[in-house]
C-alpha positions as YAML, in Angstrom:
chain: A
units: angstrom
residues:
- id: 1
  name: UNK
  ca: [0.00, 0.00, 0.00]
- id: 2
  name: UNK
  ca: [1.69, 3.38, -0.99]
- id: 3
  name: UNK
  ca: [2.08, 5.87, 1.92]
- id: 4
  name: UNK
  ca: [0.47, 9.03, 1.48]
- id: 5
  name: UNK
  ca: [2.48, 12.60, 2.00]
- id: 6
  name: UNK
  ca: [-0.11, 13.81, 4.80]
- id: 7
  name: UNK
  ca: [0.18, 11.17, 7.05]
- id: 8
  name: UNK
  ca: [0.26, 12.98, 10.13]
- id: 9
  name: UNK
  ca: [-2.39, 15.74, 10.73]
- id: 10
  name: UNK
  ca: [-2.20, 18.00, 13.86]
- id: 11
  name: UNK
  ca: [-5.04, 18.58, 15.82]
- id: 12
  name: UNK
  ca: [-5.12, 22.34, 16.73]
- id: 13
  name: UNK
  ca: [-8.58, 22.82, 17.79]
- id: 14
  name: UNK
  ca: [-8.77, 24.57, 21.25]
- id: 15
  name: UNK
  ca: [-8.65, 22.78, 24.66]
- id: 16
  name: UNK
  ca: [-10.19, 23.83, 27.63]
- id: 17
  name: UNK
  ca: [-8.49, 23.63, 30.49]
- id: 18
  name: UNK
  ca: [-9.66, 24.27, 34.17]
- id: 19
  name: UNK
  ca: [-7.15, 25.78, 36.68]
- id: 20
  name: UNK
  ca: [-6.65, 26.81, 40.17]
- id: 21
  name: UNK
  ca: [-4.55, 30.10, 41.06]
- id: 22
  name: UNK
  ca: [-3.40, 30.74, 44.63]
- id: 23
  name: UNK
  ca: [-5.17, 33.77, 45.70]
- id: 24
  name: UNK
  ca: [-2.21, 35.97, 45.12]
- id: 25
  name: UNK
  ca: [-1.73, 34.92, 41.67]
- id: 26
  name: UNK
  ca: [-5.17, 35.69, 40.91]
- id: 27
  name: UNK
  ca: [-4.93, 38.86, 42.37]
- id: 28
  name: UNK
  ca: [-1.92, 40.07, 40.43]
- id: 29
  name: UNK
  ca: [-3.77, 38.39, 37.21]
- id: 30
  name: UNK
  ca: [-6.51, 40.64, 37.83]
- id: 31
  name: UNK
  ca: [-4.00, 44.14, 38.64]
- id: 32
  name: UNK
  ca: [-2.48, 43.11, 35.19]
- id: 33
  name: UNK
  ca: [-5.78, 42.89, 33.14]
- id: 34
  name: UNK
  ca: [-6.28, 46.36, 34.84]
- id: 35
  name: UNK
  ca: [-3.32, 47.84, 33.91]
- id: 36
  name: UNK
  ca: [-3.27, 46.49, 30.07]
- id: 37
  name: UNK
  ca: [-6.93, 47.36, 29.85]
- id: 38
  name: UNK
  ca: [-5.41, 51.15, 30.83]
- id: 39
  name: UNK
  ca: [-3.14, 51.20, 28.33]
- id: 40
  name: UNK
  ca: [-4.69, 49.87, 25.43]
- id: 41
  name: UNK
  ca: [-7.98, 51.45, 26.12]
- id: 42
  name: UNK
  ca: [-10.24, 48.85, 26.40]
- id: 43
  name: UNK
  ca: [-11.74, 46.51, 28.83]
- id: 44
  name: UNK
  ca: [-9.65, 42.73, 28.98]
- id: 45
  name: UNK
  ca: [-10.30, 39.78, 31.11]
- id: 46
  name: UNK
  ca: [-7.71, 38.52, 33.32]
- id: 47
  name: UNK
  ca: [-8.52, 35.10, 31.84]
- id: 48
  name: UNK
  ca: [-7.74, 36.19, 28.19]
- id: 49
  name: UNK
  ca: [-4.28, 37.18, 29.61]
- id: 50
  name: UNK
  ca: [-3.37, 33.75, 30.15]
- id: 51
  name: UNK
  ca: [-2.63, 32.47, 26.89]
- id: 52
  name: UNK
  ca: [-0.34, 34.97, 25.47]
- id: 53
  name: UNK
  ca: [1.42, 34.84, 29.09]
- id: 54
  name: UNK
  ca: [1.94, 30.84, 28.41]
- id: 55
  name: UNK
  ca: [3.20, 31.81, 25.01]
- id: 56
  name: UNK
  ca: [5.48, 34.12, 25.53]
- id: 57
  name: UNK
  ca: [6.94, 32.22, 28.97]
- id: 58
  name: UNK
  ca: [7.41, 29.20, 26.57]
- id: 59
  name: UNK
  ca: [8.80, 31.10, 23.87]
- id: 60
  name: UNK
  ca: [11.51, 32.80, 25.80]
- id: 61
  name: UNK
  ca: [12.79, 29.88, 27.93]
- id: 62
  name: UNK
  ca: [15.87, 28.61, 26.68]
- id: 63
  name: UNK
  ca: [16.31, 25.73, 28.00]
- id: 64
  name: UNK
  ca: [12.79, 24.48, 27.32]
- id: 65
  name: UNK
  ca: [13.17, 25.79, 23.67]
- id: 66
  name: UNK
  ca: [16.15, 23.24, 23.11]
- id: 67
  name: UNK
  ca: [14.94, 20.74, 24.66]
- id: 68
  name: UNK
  ca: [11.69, 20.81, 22.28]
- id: 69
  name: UNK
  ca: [13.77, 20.70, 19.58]
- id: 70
  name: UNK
  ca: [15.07, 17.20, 20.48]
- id: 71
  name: UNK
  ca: [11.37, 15.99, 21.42]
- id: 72
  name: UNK
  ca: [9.80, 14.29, 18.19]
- id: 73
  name: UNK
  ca: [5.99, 16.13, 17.43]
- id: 74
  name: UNK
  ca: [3.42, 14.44, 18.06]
...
């Protein structure tokens, strides 16, 4: 049977995750949606911070960025 090209399809829908912050956390989460919704002029939920904070933690570890690169995708 011949292999096909696209063999290996990534599944990027969302996921939905469910997390608990220490109180303090939570707090600061909420000071920061305060101050970015001050600067940029418009109301954003602490929760919607959370996602580009991920991002950009992952994205400027080091260590964890070369380590990925050794990890095969799934």
């Amino acid at each position: 049977m011949a292999k096909l090209k696209l063999s290996n399809i990534l599944d990027d829908s969302p996921v939905k995750l469910t997390v608990e912050l220490p109180a303090d956390v939570s707090r600061d989460l909420s000071v920061y949606a305060e101050l970015v919704s001050r600067e940029s002029g418009r109301a954003v939920e602490p929760a919607k911070l959370i996602v580009p904070m991920v991002q950009r933690f992952m994205a400027t570890d080091r260590a964890f960025g070369r380590l990925k690169a050794g990890v095969p995708q799934a």
